[in-house]
C-alpha positions as a LaTeX table, in Angstrom:
\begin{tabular}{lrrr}
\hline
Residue & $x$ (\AA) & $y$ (\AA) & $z$ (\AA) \\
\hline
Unk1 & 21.09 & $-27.44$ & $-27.07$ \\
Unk2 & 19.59 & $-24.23$ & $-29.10$ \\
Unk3 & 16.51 & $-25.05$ & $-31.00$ \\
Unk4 & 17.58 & $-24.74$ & $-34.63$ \\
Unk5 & 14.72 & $-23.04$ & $-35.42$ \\
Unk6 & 16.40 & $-20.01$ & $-33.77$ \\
Unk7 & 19.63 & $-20.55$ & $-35.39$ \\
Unk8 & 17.95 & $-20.84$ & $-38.73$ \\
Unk9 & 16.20 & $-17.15$ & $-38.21$ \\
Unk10 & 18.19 & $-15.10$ & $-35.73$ \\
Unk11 & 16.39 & $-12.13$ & $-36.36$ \\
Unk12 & 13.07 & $-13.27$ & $-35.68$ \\
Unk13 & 13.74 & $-13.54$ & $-32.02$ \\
Unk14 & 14.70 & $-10.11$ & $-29.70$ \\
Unk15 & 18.33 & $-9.17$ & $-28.36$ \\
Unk16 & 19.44 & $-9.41$ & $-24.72$ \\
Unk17 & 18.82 & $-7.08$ & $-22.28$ \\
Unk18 & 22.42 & $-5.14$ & $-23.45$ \\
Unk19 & 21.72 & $-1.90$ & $-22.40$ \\
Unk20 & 24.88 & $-0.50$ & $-20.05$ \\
Unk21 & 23.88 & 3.26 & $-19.37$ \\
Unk22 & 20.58 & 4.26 & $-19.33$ \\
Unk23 & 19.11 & 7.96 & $-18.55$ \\
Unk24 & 15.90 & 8.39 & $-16.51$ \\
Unk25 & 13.86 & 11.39 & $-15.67$ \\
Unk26 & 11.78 & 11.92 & $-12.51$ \\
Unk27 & 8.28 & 10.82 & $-15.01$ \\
Unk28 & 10.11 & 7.51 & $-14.66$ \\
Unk29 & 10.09 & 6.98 & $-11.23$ \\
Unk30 & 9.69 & 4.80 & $-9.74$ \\
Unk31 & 12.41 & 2.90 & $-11.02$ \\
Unk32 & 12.75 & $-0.49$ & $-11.44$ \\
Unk33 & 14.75 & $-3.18$ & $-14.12$ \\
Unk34 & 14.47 & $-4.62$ & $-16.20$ \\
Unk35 & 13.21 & $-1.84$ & $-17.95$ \\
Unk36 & 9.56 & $-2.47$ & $-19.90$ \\
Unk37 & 9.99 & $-4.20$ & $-23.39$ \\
Unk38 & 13.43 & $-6.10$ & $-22.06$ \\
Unk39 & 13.54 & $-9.76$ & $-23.47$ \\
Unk40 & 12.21 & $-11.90$ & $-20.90$ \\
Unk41 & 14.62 & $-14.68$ & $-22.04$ \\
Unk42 & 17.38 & $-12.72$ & $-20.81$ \\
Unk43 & 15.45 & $-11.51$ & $-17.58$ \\
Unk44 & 16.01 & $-11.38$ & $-14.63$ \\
Unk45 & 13.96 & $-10.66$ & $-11.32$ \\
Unk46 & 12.10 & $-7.34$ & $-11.20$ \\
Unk47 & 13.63 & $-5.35$ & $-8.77$ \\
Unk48 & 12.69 & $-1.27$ & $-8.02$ \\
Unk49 & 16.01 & 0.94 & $-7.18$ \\
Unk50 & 15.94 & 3.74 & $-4.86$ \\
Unk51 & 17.73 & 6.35 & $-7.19$ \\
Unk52 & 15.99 & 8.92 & $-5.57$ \\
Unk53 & 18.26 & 7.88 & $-2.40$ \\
Unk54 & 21.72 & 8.11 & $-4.33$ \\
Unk55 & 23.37 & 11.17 & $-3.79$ \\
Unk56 & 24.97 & 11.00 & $-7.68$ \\
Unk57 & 22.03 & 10.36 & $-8.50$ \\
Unk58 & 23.22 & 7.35 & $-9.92$ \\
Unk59 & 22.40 & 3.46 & $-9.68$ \\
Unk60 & 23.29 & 0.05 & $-10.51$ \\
Unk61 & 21.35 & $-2.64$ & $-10.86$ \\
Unk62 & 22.44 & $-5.55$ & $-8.74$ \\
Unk63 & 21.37 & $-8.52$ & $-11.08$ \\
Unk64 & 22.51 & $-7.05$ & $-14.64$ \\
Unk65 & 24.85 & $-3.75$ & $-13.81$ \\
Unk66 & 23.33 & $-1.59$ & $-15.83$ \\
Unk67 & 23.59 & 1.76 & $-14.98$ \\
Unk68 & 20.67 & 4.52 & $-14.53$ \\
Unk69 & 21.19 & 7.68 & $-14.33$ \\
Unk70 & 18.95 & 10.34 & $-13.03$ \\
Unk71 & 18.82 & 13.34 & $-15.68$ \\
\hline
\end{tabular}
């Protein structure tokens, strides 16, 4: 059951991790989600992706599918 302290003051508390696309550059590198400042309620494992490997250079993450691309 939600606390209803957070239903009483929704705004008070960060969004989930909703993010779908997100560009990188190589000063990023290496790579990992969820990104830093993600709400750790909505979390999952850290896990680093080898986007330096993909030959789109483009990745998903396995956990959340959000989508990094390399710029």
């Amino acid at each position: 059951m939600p606390s209803p302290q957070t239903a009483k003051q929704p705004t008070h508390y960060p969004a989930a991790n909703t993010k779908a696309h997100i560009e990188i550059s190589a000063a990023d590198l290496p790579l990992y989600c969820p990104e830093p400042g993600s709400a750790l309620w909505a979390s999952h494992p850290r896990v680093y992706l080898p986007i330096h490997e993909a030959s789109d250079g483009q990745i998903r993450c396995p956990y959340c599918g959000t989508v990094y691309v390399l710029r």
